[in-house]
N, C-alpha and C positions, 0 to 999 in steps of 0.2 A: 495325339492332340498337340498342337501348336497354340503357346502362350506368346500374346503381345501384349507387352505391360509398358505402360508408358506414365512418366510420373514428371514430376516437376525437377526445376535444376539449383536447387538447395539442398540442405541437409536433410530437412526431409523428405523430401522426393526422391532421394539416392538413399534412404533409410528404408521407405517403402521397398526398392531394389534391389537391397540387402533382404530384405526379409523375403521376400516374393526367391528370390535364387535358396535361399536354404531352404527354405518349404516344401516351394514346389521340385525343384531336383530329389528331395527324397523321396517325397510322395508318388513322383509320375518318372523314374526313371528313364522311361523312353519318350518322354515330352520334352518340345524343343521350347523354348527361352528365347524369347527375340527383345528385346529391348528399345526401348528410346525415351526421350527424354523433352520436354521442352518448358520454353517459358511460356507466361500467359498473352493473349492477342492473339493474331494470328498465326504464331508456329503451329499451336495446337491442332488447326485444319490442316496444316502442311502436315506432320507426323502423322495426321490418323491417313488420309489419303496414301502417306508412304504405309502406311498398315494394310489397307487397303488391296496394294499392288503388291507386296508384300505375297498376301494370301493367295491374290490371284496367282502369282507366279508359282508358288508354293504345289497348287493345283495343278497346274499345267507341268511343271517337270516330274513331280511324284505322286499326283494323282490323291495329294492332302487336303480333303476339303471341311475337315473339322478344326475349329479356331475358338477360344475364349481372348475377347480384348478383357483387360484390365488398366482402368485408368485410375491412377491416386493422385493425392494434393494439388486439383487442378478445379478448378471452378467453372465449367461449361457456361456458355451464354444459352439462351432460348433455341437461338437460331442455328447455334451449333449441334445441339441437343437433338432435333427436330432432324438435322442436315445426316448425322448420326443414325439413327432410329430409322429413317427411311434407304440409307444407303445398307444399312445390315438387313431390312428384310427383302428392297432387290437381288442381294447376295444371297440371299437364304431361298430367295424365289429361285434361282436358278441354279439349284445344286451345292448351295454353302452347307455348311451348319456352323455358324456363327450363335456365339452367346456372348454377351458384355455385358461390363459393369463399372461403376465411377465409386469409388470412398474416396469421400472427400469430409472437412471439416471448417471451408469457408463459408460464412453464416453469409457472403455475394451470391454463392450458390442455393439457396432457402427454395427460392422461385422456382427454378428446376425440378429438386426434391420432390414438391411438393406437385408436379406435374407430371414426372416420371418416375415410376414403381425401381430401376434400376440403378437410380440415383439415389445414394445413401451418404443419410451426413449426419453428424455429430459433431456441435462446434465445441464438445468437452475434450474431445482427444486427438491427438495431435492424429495425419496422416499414418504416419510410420506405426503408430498404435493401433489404427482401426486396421488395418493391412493385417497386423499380426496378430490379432486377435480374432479377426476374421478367418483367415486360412489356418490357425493355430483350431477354431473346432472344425473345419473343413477337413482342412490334409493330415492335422496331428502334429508332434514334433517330436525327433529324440530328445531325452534326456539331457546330452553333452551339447546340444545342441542351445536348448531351452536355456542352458547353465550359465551360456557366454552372452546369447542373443536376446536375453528378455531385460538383463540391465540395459542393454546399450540402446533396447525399445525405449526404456523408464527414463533414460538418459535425455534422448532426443525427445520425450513428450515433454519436460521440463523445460528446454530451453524452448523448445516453438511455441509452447506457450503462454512464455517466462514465466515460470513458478520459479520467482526468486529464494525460495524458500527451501525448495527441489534439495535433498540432497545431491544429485547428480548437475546441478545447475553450472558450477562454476567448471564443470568439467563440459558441458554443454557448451558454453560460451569459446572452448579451444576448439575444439570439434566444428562450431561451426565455419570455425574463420580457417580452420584446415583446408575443409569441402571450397569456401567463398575464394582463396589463395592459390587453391590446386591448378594454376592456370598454366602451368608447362607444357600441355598437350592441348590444343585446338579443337575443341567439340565440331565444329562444322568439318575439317577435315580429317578428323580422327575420332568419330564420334564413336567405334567401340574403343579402342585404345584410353581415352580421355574417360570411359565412363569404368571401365578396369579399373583404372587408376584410381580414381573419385573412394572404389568399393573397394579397394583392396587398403588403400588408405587408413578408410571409416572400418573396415576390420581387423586391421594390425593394431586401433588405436584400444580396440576391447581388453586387448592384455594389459592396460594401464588403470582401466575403469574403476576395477574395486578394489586398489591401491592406494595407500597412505597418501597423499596429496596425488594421486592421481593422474590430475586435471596440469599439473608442474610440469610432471614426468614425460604427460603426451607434450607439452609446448616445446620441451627441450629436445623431446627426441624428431621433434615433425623433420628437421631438415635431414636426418639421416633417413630417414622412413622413407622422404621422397628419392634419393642421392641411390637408395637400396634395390626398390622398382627400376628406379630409370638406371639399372645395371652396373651402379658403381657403389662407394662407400663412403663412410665419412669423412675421411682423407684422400680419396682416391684423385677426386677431381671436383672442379666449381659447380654447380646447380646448373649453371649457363651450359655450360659445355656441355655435362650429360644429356639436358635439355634437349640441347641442338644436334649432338648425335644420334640421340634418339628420332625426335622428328625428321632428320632426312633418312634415319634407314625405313621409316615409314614413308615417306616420298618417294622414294629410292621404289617401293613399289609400288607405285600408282604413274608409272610413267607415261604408259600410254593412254591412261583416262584420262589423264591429266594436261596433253601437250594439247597446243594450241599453234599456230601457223602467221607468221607475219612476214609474207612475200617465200624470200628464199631462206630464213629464220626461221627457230623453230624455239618456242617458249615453255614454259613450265608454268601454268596459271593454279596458285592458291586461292582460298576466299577466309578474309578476316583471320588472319595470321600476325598479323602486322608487328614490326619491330622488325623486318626482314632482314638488316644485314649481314648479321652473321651468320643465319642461318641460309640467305638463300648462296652466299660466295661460298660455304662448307658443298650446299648440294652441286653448284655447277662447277666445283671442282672434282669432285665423286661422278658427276655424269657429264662428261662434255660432250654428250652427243647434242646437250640443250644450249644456243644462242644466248639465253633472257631467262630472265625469272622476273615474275606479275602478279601481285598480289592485292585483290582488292577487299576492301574495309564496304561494311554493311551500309556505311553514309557513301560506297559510289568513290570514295577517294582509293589511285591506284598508285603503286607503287613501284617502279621497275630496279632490277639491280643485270647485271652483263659484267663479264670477266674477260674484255676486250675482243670478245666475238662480234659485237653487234655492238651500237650508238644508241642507247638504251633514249638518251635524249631526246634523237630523232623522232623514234617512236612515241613518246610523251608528248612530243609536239603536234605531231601529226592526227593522233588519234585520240588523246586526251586533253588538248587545251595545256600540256604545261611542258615542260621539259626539265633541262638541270644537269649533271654531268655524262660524260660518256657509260660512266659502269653506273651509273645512279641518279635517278631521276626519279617526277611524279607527273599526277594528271587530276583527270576528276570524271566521274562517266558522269555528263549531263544528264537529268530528268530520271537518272537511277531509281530503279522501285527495290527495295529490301525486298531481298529470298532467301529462304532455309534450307535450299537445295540447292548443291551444289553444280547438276546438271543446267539448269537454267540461266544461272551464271556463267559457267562455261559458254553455253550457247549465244549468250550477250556479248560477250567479250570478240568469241570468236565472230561472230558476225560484223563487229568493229572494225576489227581487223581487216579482215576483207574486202 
């Protein structure tokens, strides 16, 4: 069995995350865990569709046609709902066995509920709650398990929503601005990477939870916590740096999905990364086999940086309306449509080019 759980990009929706990986890993040891993640609008059809192909692919190399989607903290529209419901019983007409489900707890989702049997809401308890309470009489839980994971549930129902009153509250309010901060790693490019981090975070932060100011303890330690992950230590080196070593040794492997072609040039294209400098002059000097580095922003503004291979200028001019220096420049893609895949942006860029 193949689990795709897809949940929101706060603290609770990476709460859900948490709770869905302890659960279901003990419970279905040979089930795989697929993750993702979005905000409300239209990401939501883009991740289910990536769900979608997902499975299909899933099918076709190992011959896995059993799937449970699981969707938390997420508020479906009608037409989403509807768009849903008929895409999982064509799948299921032709050899799936697809089952899905939405816990959710926003009272914009009522309408839905109240139309489909699948859609379960409760606007008493936070996402992360009904998640773990639900698979807690589903799958079961260990003991040591229960022991660390049921405060940090109690924790995060408090602050989502805000029971001032919450003894775990004011420790909720670090927590959340942890997850809201965690912005080192680029979710559109590194979206498992960014979403490790998110969870490995929110559960290092548990060994502070039922601690004498607690809530202190995580605030002071957040920057070594992050410094710890991203391979170094509290004195070892800046936030920045590890940072940006980190995301080019993840660049560093995506070279070839990633390049892009302009003439006899050859470019490195990210999506909504932005603040490029340092990090794109760290990656093309680790890879000179790339020209240019191009980085565009969801509003359609581009970025270029060049390490006097190429007149990064030229290229801004020519194909983006702007220019600016030789190793550093900008543009703008005209009439740009926001995407949450990164293939289709590619495919825009490079056709620019061209």
């Amino acid at each position: 069995m193949h689990i795709y759980h897809l949940s929101h990009i706060d603290l609770d929706g990476y709460g859900c995350q948490m709770v869905s990986k302890e659960l279901y890993t003990h419970a279905f040891k040979d089930s795989k865990l697929h993750f993702y993640n979005a905000n409300y609008g239209k990401e939501v059809s883009a991740r289910l569709d990536q769900i979608y192909q997902q499975i299909k692919s899933e099918k076709e190399r190992n011959g896995h046609n059993k799937a449970h989607i699981l969707m938390s903290d997420l508020n479906l529209t009608l037409q989403e709902c509807e768009s849903l419901t008929n895409t999982i019983l064509e799948l299921n007409l032709n050899g799936f066995e697809i089952t899905f489900s939405l816990l959710d707890h926003h009272k914009s989702g009522q309408e839905c509920a109240d139309k489909y049997e699948w859609y379960f809401l409760d606007t008493q308890r936070s996402a992360t709650k009904i998640v773990y309470e639900t698979l807690k009489e589903k799958l079961g839980i260990q003991e040591s398990t229960q022991k660390w994971l049921e405060p940090m549930v109690e924790m995060i129902d408090n602050i989502d929503l805000w029971q001032e009153g919450g003894c775990f509250f004011e420790f909720g309010k670090v927590a959340m601005r942890l997850i809201v901060e965690a912005k080192e790693l680029n979710r559109f490019m590194f979206d498992e990477s960014d979403r490790l981090y998110k969870l490995a975070l929110l559960r290092e932060s548990a060994q502070f939870l039922l601690k004498e100011n607690g809530h202190i303890l995580l605030d002071n330690a957040i920057l070594e916590l992050k410094k710890k992950f991203l391979g170094g230590s509290l004195n070892s080196d800046t936030l920045d740096n590890l940072a940006s070593n980190t995301q080019c040794d993840l660049l560093s492997q995506m070279t070839e999905s990633c390049s892009v072609h302009c003439g006899k040039y050859r470019g490195f294209l990210s999506y909504s990364i932005g603040n490029i400098s340092v990090l794109a002059n760290l990656f093309l000097k680790r890879n000179p086999q790339f020209d240019f580095y191009l980085d565009v922003n969801a509003r359609g503004n581009v970025s270029l940086r060049a390490n006097n291979a190429c007149d990064v200028s030229a290229i801004a001019k020519r194909y983006f309306n702007g220019g600016g220096h030789p190793n550093a420049s900008g543009g703008k893609i005209e009439n740009f449509k926001e995407s949450f895949i990164y293939e289709d942006i590619k495919a825009l860029v490079q056709g620019i080019l061209e």
